[in-house]
C-alpha positions as CSV (number, residue, x, y, z in Angstrom):
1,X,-30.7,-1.0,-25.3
2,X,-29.4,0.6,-22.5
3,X,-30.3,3.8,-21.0
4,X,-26.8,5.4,-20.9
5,X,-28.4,9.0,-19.9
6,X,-29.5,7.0,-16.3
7,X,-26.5,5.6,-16.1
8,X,-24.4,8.4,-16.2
9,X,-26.6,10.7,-14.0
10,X,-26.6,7.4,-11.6
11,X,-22.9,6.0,-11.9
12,X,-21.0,9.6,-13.1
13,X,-20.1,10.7,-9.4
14,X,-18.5,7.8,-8.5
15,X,-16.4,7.3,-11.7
16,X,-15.7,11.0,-11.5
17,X,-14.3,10.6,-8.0
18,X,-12.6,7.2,-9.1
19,X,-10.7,9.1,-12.0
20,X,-10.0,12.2,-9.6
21,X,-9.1,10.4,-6.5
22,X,-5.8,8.5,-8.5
23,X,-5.2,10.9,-11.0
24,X,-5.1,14.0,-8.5
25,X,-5.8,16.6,-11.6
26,X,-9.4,17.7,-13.2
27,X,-8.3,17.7,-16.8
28,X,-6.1,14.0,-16.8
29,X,-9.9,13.3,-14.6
30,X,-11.6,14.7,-17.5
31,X,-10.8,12.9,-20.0
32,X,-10.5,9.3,-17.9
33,X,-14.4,10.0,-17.2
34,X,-14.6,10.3,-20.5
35,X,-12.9,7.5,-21.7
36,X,-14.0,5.3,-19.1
37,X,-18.0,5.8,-20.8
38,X,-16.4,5.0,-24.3
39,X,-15.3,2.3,-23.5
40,X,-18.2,1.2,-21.3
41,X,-20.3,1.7,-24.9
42,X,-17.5,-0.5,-27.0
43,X,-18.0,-3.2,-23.7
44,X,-22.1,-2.9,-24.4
45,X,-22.0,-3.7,-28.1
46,X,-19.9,-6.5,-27.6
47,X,-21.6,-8.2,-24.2
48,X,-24.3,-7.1,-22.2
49,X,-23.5,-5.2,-18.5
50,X,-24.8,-7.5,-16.0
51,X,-23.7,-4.9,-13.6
52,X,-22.9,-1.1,-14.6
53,X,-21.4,-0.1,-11.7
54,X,-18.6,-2.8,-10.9
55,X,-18.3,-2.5,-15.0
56,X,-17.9,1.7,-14.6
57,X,-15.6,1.2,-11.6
58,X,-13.4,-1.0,-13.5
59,X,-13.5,0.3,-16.7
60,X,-12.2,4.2,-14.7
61,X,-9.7,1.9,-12.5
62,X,-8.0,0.9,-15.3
63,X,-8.0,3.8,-17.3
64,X,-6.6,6.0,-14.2
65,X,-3.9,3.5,-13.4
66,X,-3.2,3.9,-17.5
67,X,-2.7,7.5,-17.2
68,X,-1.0,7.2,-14.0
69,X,1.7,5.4,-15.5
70,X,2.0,7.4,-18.7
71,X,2.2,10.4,-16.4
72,X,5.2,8.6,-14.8
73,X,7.2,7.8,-17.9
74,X,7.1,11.7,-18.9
75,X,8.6,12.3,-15.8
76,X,11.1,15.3,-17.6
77,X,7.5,17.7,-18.0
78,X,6.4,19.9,-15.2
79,X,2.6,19.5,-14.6
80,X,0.7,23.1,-14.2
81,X,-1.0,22.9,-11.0
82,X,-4.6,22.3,-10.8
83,X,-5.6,26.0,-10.1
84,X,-10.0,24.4,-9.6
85,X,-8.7,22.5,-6.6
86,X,-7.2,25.3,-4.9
87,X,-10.7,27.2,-4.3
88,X,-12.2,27.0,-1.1
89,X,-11.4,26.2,2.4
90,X,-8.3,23.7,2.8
91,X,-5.6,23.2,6.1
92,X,-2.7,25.2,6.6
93,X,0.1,25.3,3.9
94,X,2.2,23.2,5.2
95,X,-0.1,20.3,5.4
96,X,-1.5,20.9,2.4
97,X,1.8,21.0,0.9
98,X,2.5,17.6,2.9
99,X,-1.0,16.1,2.2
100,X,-0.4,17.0,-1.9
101,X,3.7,15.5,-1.2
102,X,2.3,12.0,0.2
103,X,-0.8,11.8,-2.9
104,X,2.1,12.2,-5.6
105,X,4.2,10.0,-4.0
106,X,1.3,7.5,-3.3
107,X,0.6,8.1,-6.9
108,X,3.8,7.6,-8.3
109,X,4.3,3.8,-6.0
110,X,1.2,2.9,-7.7
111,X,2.2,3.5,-11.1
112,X,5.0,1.1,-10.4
113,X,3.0,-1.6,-9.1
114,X,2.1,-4.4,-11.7
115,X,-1.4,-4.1,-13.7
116,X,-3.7,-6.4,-11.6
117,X,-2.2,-5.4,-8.2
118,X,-2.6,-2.2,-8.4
119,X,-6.3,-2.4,-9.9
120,X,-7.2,-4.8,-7.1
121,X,-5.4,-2.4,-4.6
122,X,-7.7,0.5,-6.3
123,X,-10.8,-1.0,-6.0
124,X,-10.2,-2.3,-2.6
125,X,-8.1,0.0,-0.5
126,X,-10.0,3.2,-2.4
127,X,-13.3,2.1,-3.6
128,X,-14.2,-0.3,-0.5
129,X,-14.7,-3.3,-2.8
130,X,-14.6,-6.4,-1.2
131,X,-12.6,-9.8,-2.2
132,X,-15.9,-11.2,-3.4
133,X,-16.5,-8.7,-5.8
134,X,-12.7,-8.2,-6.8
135,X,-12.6,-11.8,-7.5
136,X,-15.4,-11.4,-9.4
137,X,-15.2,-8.7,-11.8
138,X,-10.6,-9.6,-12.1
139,X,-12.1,-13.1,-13.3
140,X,-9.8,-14.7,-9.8
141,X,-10.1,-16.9,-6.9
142,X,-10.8,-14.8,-3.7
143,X,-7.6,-16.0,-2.5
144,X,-5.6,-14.6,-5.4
145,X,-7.2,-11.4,-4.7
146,X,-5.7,-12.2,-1.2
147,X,-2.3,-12.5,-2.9
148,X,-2.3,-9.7,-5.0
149,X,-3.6,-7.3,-1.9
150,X,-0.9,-8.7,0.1
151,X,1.9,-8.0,-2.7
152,X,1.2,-4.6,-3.3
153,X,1.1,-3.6,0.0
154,X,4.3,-5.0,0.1
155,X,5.7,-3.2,-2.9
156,X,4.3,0.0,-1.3
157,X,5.4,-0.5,1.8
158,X,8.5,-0.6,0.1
159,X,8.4,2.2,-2.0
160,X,6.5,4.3,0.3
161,X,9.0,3.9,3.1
162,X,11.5,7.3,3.9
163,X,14.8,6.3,3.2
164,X,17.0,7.6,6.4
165,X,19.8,10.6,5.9
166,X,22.3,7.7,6.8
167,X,21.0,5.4,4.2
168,X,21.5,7.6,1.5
169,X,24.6,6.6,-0.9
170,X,26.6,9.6,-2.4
């Protein structure tokens, strides 16, 4: 039986800054944590965790990148803005107002990027995972996790880039 209590206190943090980190707002990061444990427990009835951590990441990758794209397919509601991440210190308004521009929109490419890319983009780009371990824990060669790296930096290169004032088609 596993000691879930320890591996919260021990592997919480970094799912909580997993969840928060993609989804960019404390309740959608809320209930991902959540959901991320629950499904952890389902995963530990069925097969033992030969490593919580790499499971947790996962597990909170996928159920981010879940919510992401949900958020992106309701695209007609306005979200209320995240009034616990506005306490304290932060930059100027105009570069927080940039810095909060380029997360949504680095938000948004992602949600358009197919399933496996963007969870090996997740783990490696924002959790510091490397190939080994994304090959590992996605079930692929290390060179496919090569592949997938390299297409969605493509597609987000892509989506990511400004379009000009002359490119623009009326």
């Amino acid at each position: 039986m596993a000691d879930w209590d320890g591996i919260v206190s021990r592997e919480g943090p970094a799912v909580w800054r997993t969840a928060y980190r993609l989804l960019g707002n404390h309740a959608d990061a809320e209930e991902c944590f959540q959901e991320t444990f629950l499904a952890a427990l389902r995963l530990a009835d069925r097969q033992p965790l030969r490593d919580a951590h790499a499971a947790l990441q996962r597990l909170a990758t996928a159920r981010a990148m879940d919510r992401l794209r949900l958020r992106y397919r309701r695209r007609g509601r306005e979200e209320s803005a995240d009034w616990d991440a506005q306490v304290g210190d932060h930059p100027l308004p105009g570069e927080h107002a940039e810095t909060m521009e380029l997360s949504e929109r680095l938000r948004a490419a992602l949600a358009e990027l197919p399933g496996k890319q963007a969870e090996a983009f997740c783990l490696f780009g924002l959790e510091g995972w490397s190939y080994q371990e994304i090959a590992g824990h996605l079930e692929i060669s290390i060179d496919n996790v090569g592949v997938l790296l390299h297409r969605a930096r493509a597609k987000l290169r892509t989506l990511l880039t400004p379009v000009k004032p002359n490119e623009l088609r009326t």
